[in-house]
BALOSE-329016 format. One record per atom (N, C-alpha, C): x, y, z. Coordinates in steps of 0.02 Angstrom, whole numbers, padded with zeros to 5 digits, always signed. Layout:
BEGIN
XYZ ...
This chain:
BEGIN
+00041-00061+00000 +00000+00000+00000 +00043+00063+00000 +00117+00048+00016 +00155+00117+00008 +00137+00163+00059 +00123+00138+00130 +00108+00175+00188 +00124+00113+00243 +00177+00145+00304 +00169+00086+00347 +00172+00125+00437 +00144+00096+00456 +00153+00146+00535 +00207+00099+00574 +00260+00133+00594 +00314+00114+00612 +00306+00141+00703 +00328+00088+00752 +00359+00125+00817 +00430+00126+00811 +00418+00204+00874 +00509+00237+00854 +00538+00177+00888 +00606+00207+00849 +00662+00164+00872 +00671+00153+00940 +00692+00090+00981 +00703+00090+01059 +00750+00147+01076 +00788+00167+01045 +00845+00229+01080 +00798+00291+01067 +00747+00298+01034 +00706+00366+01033 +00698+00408+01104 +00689+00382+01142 +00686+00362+01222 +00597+00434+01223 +00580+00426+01179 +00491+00438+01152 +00438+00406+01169 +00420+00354+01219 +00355+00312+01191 +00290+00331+01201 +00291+00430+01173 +00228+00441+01177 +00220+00474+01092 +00259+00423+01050 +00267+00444+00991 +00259+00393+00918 +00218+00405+00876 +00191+00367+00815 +00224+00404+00754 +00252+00336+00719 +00293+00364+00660 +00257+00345+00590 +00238+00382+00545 +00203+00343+00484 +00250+00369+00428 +00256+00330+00400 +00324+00337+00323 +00261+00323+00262 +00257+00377+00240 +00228+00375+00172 +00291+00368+00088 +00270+00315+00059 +00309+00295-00008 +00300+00368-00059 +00248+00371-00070 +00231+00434-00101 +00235+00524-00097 +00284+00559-00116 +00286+00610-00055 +00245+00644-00098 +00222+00641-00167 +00165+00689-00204 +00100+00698-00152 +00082+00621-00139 +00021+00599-00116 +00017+00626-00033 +00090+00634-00008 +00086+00649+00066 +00084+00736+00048 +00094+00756+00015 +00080+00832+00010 +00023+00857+00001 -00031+00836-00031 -00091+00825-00012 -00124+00783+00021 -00108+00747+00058 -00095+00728+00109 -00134+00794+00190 -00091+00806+00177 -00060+00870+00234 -00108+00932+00222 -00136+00933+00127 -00157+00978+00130 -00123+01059+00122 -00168+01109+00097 -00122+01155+00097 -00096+01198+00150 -00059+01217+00191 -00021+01254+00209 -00023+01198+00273 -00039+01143+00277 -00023+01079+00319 -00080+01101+00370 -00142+01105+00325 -00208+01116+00353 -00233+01061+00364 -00227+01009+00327 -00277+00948+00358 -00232+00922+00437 -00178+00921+00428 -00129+00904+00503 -00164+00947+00555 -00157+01009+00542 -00170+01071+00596 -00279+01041+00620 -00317+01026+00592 -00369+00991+00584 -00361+00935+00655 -00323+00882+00621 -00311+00838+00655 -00287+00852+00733 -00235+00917+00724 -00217+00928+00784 -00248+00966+00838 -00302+01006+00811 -00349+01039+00855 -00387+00975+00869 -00423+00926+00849 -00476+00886+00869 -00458+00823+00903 -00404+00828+00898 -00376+00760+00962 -00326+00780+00996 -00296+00843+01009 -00239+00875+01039 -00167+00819+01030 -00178+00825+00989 -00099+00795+00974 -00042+00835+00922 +00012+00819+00928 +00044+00856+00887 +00080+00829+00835 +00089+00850+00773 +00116+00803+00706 +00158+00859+00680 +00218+00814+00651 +00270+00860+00640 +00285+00815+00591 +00295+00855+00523 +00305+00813+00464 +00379+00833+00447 +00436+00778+00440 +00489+00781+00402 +00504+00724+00349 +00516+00750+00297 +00532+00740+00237 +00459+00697+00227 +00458+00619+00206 +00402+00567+00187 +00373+00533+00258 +00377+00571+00323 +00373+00551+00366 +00302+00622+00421 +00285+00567+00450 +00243+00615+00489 +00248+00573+00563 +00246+00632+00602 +00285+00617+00692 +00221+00627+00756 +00188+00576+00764 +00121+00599+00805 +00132+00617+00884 +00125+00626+00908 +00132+00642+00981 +00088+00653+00995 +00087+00612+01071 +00023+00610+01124 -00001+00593+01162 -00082+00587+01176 -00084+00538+01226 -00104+00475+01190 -00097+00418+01204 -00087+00334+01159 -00161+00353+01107 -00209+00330+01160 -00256+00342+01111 -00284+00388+01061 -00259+00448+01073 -00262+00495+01016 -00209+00505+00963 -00154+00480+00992 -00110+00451+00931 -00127+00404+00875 -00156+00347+00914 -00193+00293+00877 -00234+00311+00823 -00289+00367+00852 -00343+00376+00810 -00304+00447+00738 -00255+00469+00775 -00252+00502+00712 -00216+00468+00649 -00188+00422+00689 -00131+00361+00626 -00191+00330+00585 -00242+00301+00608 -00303+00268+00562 -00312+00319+00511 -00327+00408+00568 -00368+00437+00509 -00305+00443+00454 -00269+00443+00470 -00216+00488+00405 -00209+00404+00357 -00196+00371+00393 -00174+00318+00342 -00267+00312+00300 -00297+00309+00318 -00392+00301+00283 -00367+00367+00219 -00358+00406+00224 -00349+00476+00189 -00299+00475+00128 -00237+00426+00162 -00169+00423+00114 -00213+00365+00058 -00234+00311+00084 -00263+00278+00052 -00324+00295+00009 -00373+00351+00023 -00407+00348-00020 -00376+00400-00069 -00329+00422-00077 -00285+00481-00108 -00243+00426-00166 -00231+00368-00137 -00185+00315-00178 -00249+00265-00233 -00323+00272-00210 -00346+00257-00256 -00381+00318-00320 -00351+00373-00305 -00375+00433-00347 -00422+00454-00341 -00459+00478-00267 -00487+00517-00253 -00450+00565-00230 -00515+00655-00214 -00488+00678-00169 -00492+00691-00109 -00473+00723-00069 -00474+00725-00009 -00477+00800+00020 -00534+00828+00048 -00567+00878+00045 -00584+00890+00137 -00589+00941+00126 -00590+00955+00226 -00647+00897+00253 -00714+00908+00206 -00744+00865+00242 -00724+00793+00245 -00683+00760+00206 -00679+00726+00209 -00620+00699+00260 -00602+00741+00274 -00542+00734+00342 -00598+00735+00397 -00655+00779+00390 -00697+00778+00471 -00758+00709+00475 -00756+00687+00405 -00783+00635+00391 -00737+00567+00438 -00668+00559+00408 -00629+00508+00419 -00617+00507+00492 -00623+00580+00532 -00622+00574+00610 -00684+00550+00653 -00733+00577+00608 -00796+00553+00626 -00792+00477+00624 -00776+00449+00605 -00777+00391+00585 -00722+00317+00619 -00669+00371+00643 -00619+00323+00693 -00643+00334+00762 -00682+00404+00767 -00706+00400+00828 -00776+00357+00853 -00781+00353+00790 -00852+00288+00822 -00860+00209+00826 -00921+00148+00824 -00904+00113+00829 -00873+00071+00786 -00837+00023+00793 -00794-00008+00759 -00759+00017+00720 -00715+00063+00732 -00674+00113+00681 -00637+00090+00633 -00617+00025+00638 -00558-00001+00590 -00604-00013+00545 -00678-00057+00552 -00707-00081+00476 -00738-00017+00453 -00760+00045+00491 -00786+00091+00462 -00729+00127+00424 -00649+00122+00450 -00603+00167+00403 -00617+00142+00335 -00595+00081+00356 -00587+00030+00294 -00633+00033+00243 -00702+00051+00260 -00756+00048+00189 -00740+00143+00172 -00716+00178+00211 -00703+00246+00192 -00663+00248+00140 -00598+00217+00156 -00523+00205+00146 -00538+00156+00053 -00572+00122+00068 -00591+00081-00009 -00651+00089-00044 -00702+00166-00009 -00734+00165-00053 -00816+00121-00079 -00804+00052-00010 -00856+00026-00013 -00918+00058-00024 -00948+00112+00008 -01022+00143+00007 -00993+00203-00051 -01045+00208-00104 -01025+00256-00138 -01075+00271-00183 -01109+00319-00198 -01174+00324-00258 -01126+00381-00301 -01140+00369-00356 -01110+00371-00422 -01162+00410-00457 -01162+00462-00472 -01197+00521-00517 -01165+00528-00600 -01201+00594-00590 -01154+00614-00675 -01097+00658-00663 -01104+00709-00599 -01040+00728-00633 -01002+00705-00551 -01029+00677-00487 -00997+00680-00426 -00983+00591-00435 -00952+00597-00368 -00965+00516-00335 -00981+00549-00267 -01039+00514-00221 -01039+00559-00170 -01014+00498-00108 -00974+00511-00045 -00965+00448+00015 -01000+00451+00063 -01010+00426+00086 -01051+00470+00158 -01006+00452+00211 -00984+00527+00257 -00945+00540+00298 -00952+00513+00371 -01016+00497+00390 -01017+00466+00451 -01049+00384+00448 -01047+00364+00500 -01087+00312+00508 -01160+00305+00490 -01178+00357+00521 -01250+00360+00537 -01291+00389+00440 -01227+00427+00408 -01242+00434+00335 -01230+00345+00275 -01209+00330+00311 -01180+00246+00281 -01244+00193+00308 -01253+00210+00356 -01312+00155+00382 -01380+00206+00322 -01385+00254+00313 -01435+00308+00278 -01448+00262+00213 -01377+00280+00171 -01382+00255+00124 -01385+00171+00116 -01365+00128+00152 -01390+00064+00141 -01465+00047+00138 -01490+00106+00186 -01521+00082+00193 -01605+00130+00133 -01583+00172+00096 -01598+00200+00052 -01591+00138-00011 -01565+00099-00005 -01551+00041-00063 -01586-00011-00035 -01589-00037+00025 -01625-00087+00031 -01720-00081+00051 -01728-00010+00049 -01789-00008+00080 -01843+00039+00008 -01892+00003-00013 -01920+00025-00033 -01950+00094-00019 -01967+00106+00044 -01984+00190+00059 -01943+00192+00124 -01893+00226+00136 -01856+00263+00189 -01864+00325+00227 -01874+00340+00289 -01856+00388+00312 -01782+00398+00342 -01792+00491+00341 -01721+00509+00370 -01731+00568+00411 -01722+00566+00467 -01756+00592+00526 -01700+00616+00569 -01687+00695+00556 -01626+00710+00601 -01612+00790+00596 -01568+00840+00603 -01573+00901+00636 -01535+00914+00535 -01528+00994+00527 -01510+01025+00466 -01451+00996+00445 -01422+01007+00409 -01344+00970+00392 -01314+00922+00391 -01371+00879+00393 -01327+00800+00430 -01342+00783+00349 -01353+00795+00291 -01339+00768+00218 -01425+00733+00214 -01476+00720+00232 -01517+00683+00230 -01531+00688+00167 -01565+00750+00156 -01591+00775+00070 -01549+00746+00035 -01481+00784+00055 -01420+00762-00003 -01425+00674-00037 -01396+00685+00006 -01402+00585+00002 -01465+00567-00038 -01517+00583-00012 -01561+00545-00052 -01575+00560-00114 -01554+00630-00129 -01594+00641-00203 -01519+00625-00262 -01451+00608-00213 -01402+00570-00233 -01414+00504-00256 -01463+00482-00218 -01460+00397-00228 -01516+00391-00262 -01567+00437-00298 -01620+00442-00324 -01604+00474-00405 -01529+00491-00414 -01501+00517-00468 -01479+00439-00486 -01438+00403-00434 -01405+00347-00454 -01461+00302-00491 -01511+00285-00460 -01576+00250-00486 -01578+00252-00550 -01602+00330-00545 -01598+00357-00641 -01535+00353-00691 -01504+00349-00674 -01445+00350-00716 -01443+00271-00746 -01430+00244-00683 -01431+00166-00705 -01502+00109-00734 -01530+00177-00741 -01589+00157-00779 -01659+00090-00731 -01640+00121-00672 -01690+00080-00627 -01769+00098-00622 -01765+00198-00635 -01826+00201-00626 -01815+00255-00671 -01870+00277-00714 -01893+00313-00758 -01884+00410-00760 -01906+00419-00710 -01913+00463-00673 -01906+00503-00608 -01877+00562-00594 -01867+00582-00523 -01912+00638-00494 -01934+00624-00434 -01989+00671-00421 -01986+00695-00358 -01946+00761-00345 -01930+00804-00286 -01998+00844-00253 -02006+00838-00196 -02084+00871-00164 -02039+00918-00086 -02087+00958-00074 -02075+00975-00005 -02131+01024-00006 -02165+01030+00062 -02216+01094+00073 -02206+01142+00065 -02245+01194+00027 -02220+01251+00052 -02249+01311+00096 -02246+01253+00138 -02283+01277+00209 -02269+01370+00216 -02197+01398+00232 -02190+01451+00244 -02212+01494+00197 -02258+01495+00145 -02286+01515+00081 -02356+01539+00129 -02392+01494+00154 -02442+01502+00186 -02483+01525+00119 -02540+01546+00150 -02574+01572+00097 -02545+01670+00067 -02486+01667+00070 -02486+01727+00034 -02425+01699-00009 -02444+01632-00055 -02414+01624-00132 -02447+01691-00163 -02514+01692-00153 -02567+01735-00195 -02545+01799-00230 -02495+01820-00163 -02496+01891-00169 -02399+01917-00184 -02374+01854-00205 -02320+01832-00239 -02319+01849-00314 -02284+01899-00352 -02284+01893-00418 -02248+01840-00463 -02269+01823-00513 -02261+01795-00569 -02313+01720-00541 -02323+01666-00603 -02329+01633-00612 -02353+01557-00545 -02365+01518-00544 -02367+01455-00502 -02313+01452-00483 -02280+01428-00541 -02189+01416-00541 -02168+01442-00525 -02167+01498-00529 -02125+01564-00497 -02143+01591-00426 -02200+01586-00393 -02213+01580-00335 -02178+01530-00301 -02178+01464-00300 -02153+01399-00257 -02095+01390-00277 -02054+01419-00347 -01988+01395-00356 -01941+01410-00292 -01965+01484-00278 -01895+01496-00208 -01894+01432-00152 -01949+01384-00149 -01966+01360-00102 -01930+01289-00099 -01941+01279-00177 -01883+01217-00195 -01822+01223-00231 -01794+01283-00182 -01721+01298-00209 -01669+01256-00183 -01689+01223-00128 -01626+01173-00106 -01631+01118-00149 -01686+01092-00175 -01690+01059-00203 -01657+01027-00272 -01648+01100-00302 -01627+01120-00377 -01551+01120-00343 -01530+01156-00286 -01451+01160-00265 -01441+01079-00266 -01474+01045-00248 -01423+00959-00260 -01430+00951-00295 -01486+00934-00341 -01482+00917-00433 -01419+00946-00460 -01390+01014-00460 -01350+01041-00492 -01293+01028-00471 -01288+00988-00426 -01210+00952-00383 -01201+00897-00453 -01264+00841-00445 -01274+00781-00489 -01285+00788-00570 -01310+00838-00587 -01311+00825-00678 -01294+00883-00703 -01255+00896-00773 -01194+00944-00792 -01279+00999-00801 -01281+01067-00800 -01337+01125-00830 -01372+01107-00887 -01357+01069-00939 -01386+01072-01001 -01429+01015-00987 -01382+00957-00964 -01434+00894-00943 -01482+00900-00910 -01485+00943-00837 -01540+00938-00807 -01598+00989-00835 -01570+01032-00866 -01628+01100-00904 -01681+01027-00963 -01625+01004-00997 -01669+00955-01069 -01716+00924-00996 -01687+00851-00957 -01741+00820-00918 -01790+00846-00887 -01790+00908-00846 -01814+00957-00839 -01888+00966-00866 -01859+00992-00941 -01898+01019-00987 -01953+00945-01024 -01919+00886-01012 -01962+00830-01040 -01989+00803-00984 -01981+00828-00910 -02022+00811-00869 -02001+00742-00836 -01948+00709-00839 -01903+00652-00836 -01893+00668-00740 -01883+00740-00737 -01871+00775-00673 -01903+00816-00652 -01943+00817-00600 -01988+00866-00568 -01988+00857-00502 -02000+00955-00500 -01981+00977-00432 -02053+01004-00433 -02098+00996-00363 -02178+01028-00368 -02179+01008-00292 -02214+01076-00261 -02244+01065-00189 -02287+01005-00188 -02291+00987-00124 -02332+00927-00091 -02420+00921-00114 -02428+00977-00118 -02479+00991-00138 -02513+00959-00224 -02470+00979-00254 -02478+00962-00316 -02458+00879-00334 -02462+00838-00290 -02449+00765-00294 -02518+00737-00284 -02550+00757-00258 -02618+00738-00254 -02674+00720-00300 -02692+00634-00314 -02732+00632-00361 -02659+00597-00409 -02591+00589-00417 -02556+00570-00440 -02548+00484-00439 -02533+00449-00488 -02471+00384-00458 -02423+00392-00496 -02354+00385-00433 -02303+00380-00442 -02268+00319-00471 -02279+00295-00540 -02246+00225-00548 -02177+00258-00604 -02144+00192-00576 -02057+00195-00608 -02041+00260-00589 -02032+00277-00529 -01999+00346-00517 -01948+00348-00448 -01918+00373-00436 -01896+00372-00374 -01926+00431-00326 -01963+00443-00275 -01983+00517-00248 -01977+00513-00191 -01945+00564-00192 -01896+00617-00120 -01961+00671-00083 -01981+00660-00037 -02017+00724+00002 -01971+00747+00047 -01971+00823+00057 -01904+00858+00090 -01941+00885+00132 -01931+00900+00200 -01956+00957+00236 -01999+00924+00284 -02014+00857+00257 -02079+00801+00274 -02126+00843+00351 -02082+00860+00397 -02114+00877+00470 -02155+00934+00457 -02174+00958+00400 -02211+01031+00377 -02284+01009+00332 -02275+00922+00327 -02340+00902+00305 -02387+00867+00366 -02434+00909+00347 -02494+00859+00384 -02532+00808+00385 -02532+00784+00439 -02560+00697+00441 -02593+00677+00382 -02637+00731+00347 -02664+00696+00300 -02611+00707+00232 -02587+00754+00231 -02554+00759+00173 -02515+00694+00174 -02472+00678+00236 -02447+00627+00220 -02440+00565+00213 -02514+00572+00238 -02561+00506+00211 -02544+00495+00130 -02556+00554+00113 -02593+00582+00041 -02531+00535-00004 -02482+00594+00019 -02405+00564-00013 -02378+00500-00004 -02395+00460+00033 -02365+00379+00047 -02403+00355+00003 -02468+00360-00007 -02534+00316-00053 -02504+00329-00117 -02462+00387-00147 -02458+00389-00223 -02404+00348-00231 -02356+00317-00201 -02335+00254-00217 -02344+00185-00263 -02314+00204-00330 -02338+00155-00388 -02296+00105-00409 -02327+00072-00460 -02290+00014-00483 -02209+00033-00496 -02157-00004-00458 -02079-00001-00468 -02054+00055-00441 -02105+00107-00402 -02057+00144-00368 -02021+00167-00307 -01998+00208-00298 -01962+00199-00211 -01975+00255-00207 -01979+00274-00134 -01966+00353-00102 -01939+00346-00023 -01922+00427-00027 -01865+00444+00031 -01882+00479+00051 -01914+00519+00140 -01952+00538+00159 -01890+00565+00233 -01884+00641+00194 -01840+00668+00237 -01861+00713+00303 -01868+00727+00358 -01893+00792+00401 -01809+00793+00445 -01849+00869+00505 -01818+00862+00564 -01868+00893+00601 -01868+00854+00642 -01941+00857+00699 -01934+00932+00736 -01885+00958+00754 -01864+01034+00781 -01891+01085+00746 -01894+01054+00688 -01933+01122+00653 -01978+01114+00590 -02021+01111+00644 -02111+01113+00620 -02140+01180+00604 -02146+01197+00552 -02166+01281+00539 -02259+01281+00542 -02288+01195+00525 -02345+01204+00535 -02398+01255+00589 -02448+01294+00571 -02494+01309+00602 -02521+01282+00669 -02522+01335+00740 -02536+01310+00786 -02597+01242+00791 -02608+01176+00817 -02659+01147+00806 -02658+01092+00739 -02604+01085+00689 -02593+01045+00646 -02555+01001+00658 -02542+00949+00697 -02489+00887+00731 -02448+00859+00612 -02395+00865+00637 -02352+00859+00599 -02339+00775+00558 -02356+00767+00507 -02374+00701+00488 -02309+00664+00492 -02248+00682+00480 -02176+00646+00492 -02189+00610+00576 -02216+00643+00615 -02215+00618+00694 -02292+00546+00682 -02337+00565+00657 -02390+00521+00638 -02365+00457+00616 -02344+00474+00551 -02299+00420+00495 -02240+00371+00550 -02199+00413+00592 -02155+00395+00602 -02199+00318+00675 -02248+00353+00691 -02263+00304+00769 -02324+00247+00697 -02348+00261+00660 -02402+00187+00621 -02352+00159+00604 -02307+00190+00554 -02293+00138+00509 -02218+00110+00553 -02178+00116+00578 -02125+00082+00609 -02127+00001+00624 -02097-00026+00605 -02110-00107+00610 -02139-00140+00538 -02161-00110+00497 -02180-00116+00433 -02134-00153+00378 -02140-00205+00354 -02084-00232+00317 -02070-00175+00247 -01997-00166+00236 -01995-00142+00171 -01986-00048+00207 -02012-00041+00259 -02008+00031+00278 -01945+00032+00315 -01908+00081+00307 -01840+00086+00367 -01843+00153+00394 -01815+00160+00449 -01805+00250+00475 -01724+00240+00505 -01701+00302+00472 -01635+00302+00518 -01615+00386+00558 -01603+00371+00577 -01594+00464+00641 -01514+00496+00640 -01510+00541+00624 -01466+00588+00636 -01451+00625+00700 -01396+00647+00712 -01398+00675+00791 -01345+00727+00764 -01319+00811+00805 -01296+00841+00775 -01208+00796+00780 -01219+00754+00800 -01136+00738+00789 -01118+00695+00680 -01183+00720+00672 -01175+00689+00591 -01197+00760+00531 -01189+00841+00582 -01166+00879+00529 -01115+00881+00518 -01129+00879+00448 -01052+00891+00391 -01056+00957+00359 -01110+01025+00391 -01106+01098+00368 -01019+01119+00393 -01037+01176+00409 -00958+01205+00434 -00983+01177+00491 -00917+01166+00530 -00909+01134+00612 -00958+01172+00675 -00965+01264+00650 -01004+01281+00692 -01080+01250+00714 -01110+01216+00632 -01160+01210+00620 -01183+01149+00700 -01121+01114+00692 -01135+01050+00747 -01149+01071+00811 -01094+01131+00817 -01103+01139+00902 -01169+01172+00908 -01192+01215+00868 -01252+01236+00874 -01295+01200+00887 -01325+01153+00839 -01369+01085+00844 -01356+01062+00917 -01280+01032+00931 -01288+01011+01007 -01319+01068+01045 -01303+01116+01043 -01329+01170+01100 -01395+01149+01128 -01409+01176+01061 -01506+01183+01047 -01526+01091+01084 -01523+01044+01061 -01535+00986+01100 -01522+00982+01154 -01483+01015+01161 -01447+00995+01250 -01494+01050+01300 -01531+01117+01265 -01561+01153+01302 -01652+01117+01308 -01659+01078+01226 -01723+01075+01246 -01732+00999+01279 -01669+00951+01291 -01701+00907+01340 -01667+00912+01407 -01684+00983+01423 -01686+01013+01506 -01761+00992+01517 
């Protein structure tokens, strides 16, 4: 593999010190990152210190945080040696990931790439555990939920693995929904068009498509209707067959709506049924159909739910501590 973690020599008279010799010094330069930012990374989040000379990097510490930073860097050198790249998140990904359970088989499917959905113009990984259990389970479950606080990738992921579908020619069609609850009734008094009223509403929506298919591709599918983006509302009275469909926002539909939306479920297709229970914009007196959905259908063959907690944002780092805050104040 052209990477080996060495202990210092017995005359080092060091043994609070981890030696890793990289074969490659191109690959250890990004590696390191630029201005030896991914190290400095490493070294704020496990207090250890790394001192790189020549094809060599020098860990210092306390044992176990030595340990965990040798996995992450060697997971990193390695996925760098199969020609990927290696990107901040994916350094806060690879820590996420030695710090949890079973760290060696979780490096290892990081490190090789095992979990991976394949687009047109990305490959996307998922950085934590709890995004890897997501996506398995987005493949094995005919309708999925994903139930967890802003940033933790839920949307992403799914309308990722709902591109993969289409591409590989599984299902026909892709069909993005979310309420647009905060519209309330003053779309009305919104200028331009239907479309042009609710488009601001499914702008995150259009922001991941445009991660997954080059501008021209998604404008043509788009335009032949292959891909559609339409409030919750406008699904009604529909069946969804050969399609893959994503509802975003899910905790902003109501019990019946999301009645409404599970029933259009048609011949050959799947859907992915995203919320976060914290933020319900619904109208005082409207109980939130994601909380409904989530207590009937659980135990249901073919249905899966998996949960996010803020230790699985991958926004900027502030985004996490925030999320913890906010949880940690409201289960006082």
């Amino acid at each position: 593999m052209g990477i080996s973690a060495l202990t210092p020599p017995p005359n080092s008279g060091d043994p609070l010190q981890t030696l890793l010799e990289f074969a490659d010094n191109r690959l250890l330069v990004d590696l390191c990152g630029e201005y030896d930012r991914n190290l400095v990374k490493l070294e704020q989040e496990l207090d250890v210190q790394i001192v790189h000379r020549g094809n060599q990097l020098h860990i210092m510490g306390d044992t176990a945080m030595r340990e965990r930073a040798a996995e992450t860097l060697k997971a990193l050198y390695e996925r760098l040696s199969g020609g990927k790249a290696v990107e901040q998140g994916d350094v806060e990904g690879a820590l996420k990931l030695s710090g949890g359970e079973s760290p060696e088989r979780q490096l290892e499917m990081f490190r090789s790439g095992q979990i991976e959905i394949r687009t047109r113009k990305k490959t996307v990984s998922p950085r934590t555990k709890a995004q890897q259990d997501y996506t398995r389970a987005l493949f094995d479950n005919t309708l999925n939920f994903g139930i967890g606080p802003a940033g933790t990738g839920k949307t992403y992921i799914a309308v990722a693995v709902a591109v993969h579908y289409f591409i590989e020619g599984h299902v026909d069609k892709i069909i993005l929904s979310r309420p647009a609850v905060e519209a309330g009734e003053k779309l009305g008094y919104l200028p331009g068009d239907m479309k042009e009223k609710v488009d601001p509403y499914m702008q995150p929506l259009y922001d991941a498509l445009n991660d997954f298919f080059p501008g021209k591709t998604l404008a043509r599918l788009m335009e032949e209707r292959r891909i559609e983006i339409a409030p919750l509302a406008f699904m009604r009275g529909r069946t969804l067959s050969s399609a893959f469909v994503v509802l975003d926002e899910a905790q902003n539909a109501t019990e019946m709506q999301m009645k409404m939306f599970l029933t259009r479920l048609g011949e050959g297709s799947r859907m992915a049924i995203t919320g976060d229970r914290s933020q319900v914009d619904l109208p005082r007196g409207h109980p939130s159909g994601l909380h409904a959905a989530e207590t009937i259908l659980k135990g249901v063959p073919g249905i899966g739910f998996n949960y996010f907690t803020a230790a699985d944002v991958v926004r900027h780092p502030m985004v996490a501590k925030i999320v913890a805050a906010y949880e940690a104040f409201e289960a006082k």
